[in-house]
N, C-alpha and C positions, 0 to 999 in steps of 0.2 A: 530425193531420188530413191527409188524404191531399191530392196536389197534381199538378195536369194537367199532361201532358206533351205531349201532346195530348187535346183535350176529347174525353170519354168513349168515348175510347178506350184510353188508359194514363198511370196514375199512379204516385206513388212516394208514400211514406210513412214514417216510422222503424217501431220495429216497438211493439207494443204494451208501455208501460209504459219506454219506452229515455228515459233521464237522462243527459248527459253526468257521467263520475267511475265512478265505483267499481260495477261492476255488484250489483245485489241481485235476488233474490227479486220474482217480479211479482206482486201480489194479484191473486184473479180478480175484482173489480171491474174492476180496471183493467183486464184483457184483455176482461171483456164493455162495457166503454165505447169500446172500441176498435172491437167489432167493431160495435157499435151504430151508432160515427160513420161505420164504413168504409160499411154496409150503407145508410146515410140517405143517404149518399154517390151512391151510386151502383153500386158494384164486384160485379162478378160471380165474377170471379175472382182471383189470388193466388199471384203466385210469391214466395216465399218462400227466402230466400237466409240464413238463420241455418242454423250448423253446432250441432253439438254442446256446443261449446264456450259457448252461448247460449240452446242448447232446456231447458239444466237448471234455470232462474231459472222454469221455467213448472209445474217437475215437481210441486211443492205444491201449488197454486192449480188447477193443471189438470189433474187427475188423468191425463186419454185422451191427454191431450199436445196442443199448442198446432195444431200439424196436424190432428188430429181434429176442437179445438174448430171452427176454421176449419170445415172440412166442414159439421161436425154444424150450423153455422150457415145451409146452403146455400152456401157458396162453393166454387167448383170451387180446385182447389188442385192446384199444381207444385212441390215440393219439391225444390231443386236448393241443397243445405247446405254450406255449405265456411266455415272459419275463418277469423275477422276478423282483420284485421294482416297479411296476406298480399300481398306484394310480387304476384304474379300469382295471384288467388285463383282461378282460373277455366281449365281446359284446354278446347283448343278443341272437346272432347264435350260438355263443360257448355255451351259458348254455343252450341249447333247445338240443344243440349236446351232451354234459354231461349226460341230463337227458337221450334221448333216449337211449343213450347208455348203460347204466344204467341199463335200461326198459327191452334189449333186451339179457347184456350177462347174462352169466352162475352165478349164486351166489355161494359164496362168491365175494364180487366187491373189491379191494382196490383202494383208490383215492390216488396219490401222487403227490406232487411238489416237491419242494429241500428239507425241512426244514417238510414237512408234516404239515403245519399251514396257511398261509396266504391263499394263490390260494387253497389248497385241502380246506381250511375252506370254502370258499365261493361256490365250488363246492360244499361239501357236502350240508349246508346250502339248496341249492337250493334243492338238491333229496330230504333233508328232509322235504321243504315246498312241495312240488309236491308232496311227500309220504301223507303229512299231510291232505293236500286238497281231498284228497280221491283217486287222477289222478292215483295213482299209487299203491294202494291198492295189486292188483294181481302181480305186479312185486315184493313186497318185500316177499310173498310168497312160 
């Protein structure tokens, strides 16, 4: 279930189907209950922070791929992928790309990676010193 970071304007979430242990295989139940809860939710849009190394557990279940399904559901969607366990998963193009993105979709935003902690922390982090600084003032709006 997705979770305010600030109300209806950016939330975080793990990602659809994420269990702490041993990754598997995500049925497409599980990612269309996902998107069901995100959409009753609230969220309009969707950065999305799973690398490769994560989009493959959707490849069965989701035929067009878990980015697509996103879309195809209406979600505006950011695709910024990088591998989990990474001491600095993010160069500072990827957080200038986070923010813009950010800046430009639709609100409600949610930020996820597998687990909704590590990588969306440091992505949120970032929109909310840029919010902070004043840079962003009119996008949290």
């Amino acid at each position: 279930m997705p979770n305010w970071v600030i109300e209806g304007v950016l939330a975080t979430s793990p990602r659809p189907g994420f269990r702490p242990g041993p990754e598997h295989s995500v049925p497409a139940g599980v990612v269309e209950e996902w998107l069901l809860e995100t959409l009753e939710f609230g969220i309009s849009s969707v950065i999305c922070l799973i690398g490769r190394d994560q989009l493959w557990l959707y490849r069965k279940s989701v035929p067009e791929g878990l980015i697509e399904r996103y879309r195809s559901a209406g979600l505006h969607v950011e695709h910024i992928g990088t591998q989990d366990q990474q001491t600095h998963p993010f160069t500072p193009e990827q957080y200038d790309r986070a923010w813009h993105a950010f800046k430009r979709m639709p609100k409600p935003v949610l930020v996820h990676c597998s687990a909704g902690m590590d990588r969306t922390g440091r992505i949120v982090k970032h929109i909310l010193d840029q919010l902070g600084s004043g840079e962003g003032s009119a996008a949290a709006g």
